[in-house]
Every structure is written in structure tokens, then in C-alpha cells.
MMTF fields as JSON, N, C-alpha, C and O atoms, coordinates in Angstrom:
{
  "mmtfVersion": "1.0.0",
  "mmtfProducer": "UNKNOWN",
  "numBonds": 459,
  "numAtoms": 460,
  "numGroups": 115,
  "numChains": 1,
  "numModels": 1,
  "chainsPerModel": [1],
  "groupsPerChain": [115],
  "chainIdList": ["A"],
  "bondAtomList": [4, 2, 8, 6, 12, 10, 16, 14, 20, 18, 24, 22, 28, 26, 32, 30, 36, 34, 40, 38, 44, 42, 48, 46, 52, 50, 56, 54, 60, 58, 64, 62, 68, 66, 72, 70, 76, 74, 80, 78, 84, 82, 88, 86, 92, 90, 96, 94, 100, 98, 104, 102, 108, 106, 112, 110, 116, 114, 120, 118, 124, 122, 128, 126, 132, 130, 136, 134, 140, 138, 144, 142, 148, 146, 152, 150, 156, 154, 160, 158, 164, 162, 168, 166, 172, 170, 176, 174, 180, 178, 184, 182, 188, 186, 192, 190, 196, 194, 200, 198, 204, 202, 208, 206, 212, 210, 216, 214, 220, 218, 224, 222, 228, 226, 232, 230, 236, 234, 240, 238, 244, 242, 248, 246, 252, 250, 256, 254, 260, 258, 264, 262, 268, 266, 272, 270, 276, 274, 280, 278, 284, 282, 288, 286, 292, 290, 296, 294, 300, 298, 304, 302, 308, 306, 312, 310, 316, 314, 320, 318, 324, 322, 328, 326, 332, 330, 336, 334, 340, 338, 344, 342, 348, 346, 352, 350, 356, 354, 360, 358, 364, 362, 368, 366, 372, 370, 376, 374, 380, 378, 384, 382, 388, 386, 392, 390, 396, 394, 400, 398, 404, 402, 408, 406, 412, 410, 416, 414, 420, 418, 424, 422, 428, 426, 432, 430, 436, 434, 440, 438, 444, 442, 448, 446, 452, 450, 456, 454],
  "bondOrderList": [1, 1, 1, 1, 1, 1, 1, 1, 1, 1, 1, 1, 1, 1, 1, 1, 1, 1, 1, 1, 1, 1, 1, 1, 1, 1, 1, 1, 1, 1, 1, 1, 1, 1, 1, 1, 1, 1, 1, 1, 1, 1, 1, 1, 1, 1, 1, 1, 1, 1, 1, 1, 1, 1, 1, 1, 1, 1, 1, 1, 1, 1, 1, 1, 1, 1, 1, 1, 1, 1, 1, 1, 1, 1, 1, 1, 1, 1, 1, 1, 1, 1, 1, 1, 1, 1, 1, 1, 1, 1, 1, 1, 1, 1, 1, 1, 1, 1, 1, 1, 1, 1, 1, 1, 1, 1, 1, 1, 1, 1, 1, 1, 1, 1],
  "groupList": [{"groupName": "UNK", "atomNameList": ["N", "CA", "C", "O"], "elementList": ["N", "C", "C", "O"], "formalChargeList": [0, 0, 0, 0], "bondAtomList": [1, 0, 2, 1, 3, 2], "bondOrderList": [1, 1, 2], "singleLetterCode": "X", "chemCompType": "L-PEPTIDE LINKING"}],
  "groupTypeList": [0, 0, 0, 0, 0, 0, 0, 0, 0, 0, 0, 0, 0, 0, 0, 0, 0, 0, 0, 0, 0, 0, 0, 0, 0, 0, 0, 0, 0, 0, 0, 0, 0, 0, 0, 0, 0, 0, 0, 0, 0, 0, 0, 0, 0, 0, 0, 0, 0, 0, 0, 0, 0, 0, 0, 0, 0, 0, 0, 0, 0, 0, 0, 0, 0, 0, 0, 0, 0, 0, 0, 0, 0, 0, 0, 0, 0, 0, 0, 0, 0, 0, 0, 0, 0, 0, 0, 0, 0, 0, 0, 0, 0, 0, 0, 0, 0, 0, 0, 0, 0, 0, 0, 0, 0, 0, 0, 0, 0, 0, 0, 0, 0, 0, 0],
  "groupIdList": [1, 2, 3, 4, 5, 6, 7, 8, 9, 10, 11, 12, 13, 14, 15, 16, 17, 18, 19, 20, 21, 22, 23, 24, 25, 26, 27, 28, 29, 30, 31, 32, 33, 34, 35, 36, 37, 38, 39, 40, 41, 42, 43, 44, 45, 46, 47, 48, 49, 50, 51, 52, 53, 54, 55, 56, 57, 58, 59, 60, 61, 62, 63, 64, 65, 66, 67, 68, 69, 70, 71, 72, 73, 74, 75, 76, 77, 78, 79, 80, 81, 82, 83, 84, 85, 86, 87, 88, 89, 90, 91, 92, 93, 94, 95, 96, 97, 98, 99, 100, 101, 102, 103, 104, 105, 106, 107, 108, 109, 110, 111, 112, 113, 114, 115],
  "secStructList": [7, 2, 2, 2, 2, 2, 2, 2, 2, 6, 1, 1, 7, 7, 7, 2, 2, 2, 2, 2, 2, 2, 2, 2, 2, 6, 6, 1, 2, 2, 2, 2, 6, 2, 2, 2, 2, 2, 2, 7, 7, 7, 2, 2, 2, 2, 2, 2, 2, 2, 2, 2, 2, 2, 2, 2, 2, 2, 2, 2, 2, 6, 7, 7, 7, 6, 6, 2, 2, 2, 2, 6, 6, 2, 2, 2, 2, 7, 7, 1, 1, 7, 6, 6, 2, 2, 2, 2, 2, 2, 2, 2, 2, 2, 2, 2, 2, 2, 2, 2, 2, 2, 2, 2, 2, 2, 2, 7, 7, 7, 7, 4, 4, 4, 7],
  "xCoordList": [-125.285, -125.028, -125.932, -125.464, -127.413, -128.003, -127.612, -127.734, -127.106, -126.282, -125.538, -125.37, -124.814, -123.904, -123.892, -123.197, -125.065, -125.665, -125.907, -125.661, -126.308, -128.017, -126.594, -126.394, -125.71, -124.828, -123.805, -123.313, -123.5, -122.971, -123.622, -123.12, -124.78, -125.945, -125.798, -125.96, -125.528, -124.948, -123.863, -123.769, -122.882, -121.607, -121.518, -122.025, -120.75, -120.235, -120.013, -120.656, -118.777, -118.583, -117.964, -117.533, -118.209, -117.974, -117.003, -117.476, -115.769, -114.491, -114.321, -114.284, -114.255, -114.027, -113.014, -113.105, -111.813, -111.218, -112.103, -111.976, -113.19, -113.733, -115.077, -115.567, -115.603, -116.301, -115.625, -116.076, -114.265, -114.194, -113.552, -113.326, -113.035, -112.926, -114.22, -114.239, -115.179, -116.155, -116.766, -117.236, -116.772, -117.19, -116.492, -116.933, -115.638, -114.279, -113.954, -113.54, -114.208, -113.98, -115.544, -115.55, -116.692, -118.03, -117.928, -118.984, -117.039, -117.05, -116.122, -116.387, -115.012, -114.161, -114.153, -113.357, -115.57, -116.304, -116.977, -116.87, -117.819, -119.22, -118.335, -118.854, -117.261, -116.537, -116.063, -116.633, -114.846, -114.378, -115.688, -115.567, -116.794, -117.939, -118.391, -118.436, -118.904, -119.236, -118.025, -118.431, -116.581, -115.962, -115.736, -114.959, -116.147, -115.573, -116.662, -116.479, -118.014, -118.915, -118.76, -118.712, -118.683, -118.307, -117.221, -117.609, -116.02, -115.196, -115.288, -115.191, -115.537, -115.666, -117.035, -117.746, -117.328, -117.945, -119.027, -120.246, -117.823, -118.568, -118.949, -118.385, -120.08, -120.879, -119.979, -119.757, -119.486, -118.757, -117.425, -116.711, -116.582, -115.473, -116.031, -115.876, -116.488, -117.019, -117.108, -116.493, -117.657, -117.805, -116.809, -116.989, -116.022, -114.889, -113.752, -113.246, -113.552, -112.949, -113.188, -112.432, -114.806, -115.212, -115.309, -115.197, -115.508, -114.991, -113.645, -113.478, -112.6, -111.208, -110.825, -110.124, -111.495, -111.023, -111.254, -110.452, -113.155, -113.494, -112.618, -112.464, -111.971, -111.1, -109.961, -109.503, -109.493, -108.099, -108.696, -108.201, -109.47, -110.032, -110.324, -110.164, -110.644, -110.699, -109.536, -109.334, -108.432, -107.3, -106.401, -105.686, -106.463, -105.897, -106.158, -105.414, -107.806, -108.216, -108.875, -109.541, -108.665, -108.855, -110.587, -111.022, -110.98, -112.454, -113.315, -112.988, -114.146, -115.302, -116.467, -117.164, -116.759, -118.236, -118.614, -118.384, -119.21, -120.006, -121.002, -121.51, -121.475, -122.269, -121.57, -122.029, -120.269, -119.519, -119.872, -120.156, -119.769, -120.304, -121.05, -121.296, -121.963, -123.476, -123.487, -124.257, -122.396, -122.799, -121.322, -121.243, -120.515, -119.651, -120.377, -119.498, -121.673, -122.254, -123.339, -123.665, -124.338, -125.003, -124.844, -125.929, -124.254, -124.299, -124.278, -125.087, -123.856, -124.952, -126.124, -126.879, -126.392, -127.622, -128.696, -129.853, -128.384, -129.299, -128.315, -127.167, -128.894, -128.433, -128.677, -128.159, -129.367, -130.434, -129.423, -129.179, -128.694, -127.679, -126.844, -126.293, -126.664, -125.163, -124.148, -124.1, -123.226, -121.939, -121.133, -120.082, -121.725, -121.178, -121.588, -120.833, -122.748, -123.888, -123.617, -123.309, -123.761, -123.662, -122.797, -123.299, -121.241, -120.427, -120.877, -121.029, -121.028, -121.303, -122.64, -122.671, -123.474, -124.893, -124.645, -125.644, -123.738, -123.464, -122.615, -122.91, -121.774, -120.62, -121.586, -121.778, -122.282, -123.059, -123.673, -123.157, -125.1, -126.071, -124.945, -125.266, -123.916, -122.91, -122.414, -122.021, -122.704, -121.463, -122.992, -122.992, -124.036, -125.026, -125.854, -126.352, -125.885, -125.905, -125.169, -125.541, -123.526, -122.772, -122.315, -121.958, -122.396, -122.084, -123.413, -123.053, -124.807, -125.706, -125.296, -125.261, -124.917, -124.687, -123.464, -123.56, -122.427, -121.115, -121.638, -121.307, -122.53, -122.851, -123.549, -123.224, -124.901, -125.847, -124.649, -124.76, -123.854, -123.219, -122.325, -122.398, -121.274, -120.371, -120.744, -120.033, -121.788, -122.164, -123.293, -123.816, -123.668, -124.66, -125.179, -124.0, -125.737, -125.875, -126.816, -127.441, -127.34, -128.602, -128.135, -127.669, -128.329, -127.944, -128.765, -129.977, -128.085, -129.186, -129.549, -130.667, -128.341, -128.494, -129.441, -129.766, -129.985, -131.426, -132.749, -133.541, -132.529, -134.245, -134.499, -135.631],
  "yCoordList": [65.722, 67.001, 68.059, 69.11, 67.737, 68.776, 69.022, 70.171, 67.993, 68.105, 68.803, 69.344, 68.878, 69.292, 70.943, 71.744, 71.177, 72.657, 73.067, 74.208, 72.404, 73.343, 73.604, 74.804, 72.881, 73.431, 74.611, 75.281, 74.761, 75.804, 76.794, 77.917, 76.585, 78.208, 79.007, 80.221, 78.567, 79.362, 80.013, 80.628, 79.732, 80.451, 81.993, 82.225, 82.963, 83.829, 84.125, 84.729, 83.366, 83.214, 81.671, 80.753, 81.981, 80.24, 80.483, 80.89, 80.234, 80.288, 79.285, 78.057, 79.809, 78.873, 77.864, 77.043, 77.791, 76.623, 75.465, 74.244, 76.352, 75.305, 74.6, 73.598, 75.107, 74.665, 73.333, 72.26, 74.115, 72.669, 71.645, 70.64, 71.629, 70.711, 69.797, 68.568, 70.608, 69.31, 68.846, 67.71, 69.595, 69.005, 67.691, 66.543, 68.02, 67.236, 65.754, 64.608, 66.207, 64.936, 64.283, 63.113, 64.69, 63.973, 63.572, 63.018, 63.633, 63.154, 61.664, 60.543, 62.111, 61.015, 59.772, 58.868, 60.265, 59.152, 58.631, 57.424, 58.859, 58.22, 57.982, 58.292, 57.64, 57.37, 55.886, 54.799, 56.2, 54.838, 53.457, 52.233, 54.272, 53.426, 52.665, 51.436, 53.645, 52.274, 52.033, 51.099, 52.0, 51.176, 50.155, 49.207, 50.293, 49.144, 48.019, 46.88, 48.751, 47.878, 47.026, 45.813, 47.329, 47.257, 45.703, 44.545, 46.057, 45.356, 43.983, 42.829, 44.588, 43.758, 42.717, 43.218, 41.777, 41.021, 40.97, 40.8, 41.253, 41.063, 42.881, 43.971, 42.396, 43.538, 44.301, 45.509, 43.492, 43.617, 43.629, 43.391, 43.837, 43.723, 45.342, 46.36, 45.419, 46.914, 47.777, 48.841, 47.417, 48.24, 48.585, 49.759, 48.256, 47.927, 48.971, 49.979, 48.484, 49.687, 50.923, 51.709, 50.986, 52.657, 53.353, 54.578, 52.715, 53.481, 53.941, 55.108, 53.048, 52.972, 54.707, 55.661, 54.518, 55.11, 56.559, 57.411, 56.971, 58.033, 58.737, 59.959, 57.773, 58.018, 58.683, 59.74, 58.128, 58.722, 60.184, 61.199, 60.373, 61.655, 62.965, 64.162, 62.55, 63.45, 63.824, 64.993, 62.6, 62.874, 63.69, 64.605, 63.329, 64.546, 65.538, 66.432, 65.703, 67.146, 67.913, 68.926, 67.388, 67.886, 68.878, 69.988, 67.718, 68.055, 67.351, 66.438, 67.94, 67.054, 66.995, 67.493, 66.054, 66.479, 64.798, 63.952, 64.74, 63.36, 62.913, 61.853, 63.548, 62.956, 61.876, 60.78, 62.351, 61.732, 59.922, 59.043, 59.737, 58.149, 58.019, 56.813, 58.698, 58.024, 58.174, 57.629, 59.06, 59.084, 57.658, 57.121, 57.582, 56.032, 55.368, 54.55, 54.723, 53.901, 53.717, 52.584, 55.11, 54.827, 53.866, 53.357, 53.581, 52.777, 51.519, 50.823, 50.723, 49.718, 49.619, 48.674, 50.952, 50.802, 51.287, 50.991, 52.135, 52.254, 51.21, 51.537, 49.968, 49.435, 49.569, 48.778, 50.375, 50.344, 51.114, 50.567, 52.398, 52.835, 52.195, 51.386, 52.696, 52.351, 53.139, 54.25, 52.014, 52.681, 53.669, 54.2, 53.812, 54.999, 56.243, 57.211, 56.32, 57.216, 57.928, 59.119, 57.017, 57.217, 58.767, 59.854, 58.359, 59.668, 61.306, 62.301, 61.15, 62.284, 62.837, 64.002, 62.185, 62.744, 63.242, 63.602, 63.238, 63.604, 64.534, 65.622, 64.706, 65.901, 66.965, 67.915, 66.443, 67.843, 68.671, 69.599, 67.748, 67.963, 68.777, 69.93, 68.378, 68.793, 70.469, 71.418, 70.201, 71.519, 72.805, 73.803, 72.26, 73.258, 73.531, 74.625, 72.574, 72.692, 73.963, 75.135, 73.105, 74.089, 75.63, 76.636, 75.598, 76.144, 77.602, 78.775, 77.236, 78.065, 78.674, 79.884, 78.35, 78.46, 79.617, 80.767, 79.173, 79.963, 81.306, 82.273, 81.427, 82.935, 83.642, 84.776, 82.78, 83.778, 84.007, 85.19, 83.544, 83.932, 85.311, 86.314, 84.97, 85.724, 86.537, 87.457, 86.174, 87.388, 88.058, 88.768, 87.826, 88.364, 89.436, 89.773, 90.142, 90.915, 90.371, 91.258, 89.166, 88.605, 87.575, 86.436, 88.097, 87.338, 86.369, 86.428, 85.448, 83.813, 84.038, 84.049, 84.179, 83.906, 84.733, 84.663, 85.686, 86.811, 86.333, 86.466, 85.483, 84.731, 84.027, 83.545],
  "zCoordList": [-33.724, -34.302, -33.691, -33.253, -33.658, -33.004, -31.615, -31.189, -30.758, -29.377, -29.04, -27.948, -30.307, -30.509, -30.572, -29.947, -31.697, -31.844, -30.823, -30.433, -30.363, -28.709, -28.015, -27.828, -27.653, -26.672, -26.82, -25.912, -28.798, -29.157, -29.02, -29.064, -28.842, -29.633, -28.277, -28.405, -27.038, -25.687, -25.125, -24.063, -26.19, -26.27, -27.071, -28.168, -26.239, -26.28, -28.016, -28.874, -27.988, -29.344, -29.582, -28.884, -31.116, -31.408, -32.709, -33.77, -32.56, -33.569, -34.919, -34.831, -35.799, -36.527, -36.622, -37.534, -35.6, -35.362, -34.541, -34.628, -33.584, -33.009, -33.757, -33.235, -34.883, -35.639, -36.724, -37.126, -36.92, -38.024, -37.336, -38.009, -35.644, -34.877, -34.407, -34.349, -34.122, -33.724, -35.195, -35.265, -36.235, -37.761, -37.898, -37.835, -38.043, -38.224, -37.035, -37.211, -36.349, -34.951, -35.121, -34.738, -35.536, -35.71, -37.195, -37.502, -38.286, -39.427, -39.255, -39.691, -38.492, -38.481, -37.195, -36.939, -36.493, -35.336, -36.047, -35.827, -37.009, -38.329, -38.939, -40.011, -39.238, -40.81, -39.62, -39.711, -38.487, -37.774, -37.508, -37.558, -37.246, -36.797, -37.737, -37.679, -39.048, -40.316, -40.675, -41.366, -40.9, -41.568, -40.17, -40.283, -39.411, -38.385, -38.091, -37.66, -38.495, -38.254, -39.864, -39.656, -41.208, -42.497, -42.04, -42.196, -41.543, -41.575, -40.857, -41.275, -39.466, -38.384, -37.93, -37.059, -38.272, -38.013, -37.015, -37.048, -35.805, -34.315, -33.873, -33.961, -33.441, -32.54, -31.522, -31.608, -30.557, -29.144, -29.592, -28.618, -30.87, -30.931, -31.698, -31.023, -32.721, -33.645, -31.882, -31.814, -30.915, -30.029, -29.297, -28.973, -28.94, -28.184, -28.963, -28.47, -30.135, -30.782, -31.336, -31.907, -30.976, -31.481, -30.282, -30.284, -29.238, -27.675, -28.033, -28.388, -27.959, -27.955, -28.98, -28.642, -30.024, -31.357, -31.208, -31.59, -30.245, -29.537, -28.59, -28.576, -27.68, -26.8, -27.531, -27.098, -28.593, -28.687, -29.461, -28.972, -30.348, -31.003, -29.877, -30.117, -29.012, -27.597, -27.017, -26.686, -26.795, -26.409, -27.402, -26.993, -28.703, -29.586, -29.498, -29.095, -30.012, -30.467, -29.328, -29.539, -28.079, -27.005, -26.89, -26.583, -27.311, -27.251, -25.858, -25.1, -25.895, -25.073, -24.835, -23.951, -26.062, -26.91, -26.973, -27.837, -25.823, -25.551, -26.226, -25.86, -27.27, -28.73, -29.317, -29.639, -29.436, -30.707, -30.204, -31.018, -28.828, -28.408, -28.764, -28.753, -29.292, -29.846, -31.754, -32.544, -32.016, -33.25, -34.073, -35.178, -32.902, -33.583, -33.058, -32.786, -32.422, -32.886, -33.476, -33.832, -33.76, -35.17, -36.144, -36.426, -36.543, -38.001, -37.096, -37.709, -35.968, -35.367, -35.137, -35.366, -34.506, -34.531, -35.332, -35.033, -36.506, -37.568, -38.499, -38.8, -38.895, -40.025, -41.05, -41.838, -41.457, -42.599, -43.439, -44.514, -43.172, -44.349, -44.405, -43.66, -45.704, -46.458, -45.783, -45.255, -46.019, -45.146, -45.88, -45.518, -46.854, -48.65, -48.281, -48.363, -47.869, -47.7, -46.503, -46.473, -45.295, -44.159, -43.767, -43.483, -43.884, -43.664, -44.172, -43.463, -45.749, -46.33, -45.616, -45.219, -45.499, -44.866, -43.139, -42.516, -42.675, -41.134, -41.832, -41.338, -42.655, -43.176, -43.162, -42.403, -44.475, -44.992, -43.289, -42.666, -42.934, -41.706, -40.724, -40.438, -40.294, -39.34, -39.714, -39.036, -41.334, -41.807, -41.459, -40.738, -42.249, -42.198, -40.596, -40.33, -39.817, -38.545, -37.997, -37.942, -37.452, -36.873, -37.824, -37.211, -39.329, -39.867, -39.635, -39.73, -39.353, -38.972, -38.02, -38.245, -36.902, -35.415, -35.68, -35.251, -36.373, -36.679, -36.996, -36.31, -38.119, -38.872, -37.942, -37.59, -37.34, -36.465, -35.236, -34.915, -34.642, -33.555, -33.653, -32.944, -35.003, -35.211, -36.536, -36.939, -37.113, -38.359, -38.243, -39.102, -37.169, -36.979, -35.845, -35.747, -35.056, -34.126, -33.499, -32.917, -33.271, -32.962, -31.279, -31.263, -30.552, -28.713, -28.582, -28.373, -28.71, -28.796, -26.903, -26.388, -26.274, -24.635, -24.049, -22.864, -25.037, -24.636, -24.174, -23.241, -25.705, -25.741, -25.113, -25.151]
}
């Protein structure tokens, strides 16, 4: 998510279609990842299909935001949350993240590309 930020905070402008697209495509990469790690047993099979699953979310929503590989496999590699927990806590962080980025860009008069 912050990857995600630092690379928005350099744009011109940043639309709110393209905000609730990468919200939205990083909620539903953390949601495929723990229910697949949840479901799926094997390591290398959970992996195999959260590549696969990344791939097609890109090919839809025609994004290309090379975080999202690291954030479907979080929940391998942090095991420690709950897979309950997990999603909502990247929703919220994601919404108030990019959702910062959205206001100072477009509500604001403040030229991030200055400083």
C-alpha cells in the first residue's frame, strides 16, 4: 500500500476511479491470498494460484501495480494473522493511505512534485 502511495503522490492528478481501482484490486489480492492459504494446504499450490489469480486482476482491471505480488502473498508469509482480520486491516490502511493522496492531490492546492 505504501508502494503503492509513493508512486501515486507523483501524479498530476489522481481520479477517483483510479483510487477505488487499486483499493479495490489490493483488497481482493489480500482477500484471494488468505482464503487460499486458509483453504489450501500446500505452500507451492497457495502460490501457484495467487500468481495465477494476480494475473487475471491485472488483466481485467488493467492495472499495473506490482505490489499487489507481494501483498497476495503476505498472509504466507506473515502467519501470525488471522485470516478474519487480515483483509479489513489492508481495506481500512489502503482506504486512508490512497484516500490521503486523493484529497492532498485533488483538494488541495499543495504540488507534491515541488518538494
Amino acid at each position: 500500500m505504501i508502494v503503492v502511495g509513493y508512486k501515486s503522490i507523483g501524479k498530476k492528478h489522481y481520479s477517483f476511479k483510479m483510487l477505488s481501482k487499486q483499493v479495490s484490486a489490493l483488497v481482493l489480492a489480500v482477500f484471494i491470498g488468505t482464503q487460499n492459504i486458509y483453504y489450501l494446504d500446500n505452500y507451492l499450490l497457495a502460490t501457484v494460484v495467487n500468481f495465477a489469480a494476480v494475473a487475471l486482476i491485472f488483466h481485467f482491471s488493467k492495472l499495473k501495480m506490482s505490489p499487489l505480488y507481494a501483498m497476495v502473498m503476505l498472509p504466507i508469509v506473515l502467519p501470525g494473522f488471522s485470516h478474519v482480520s487480515f483483509g479489513p486491516t489492508v481495506a481500512v490502511s489502503s482506504l486512508v493511505i490512497l484516500g490521503s493522496i486523493y484529497i492532498i492531490i485533488n483538494k488541495t492546492s499543495v504540488l507534491l512534485d515541488k518538494v
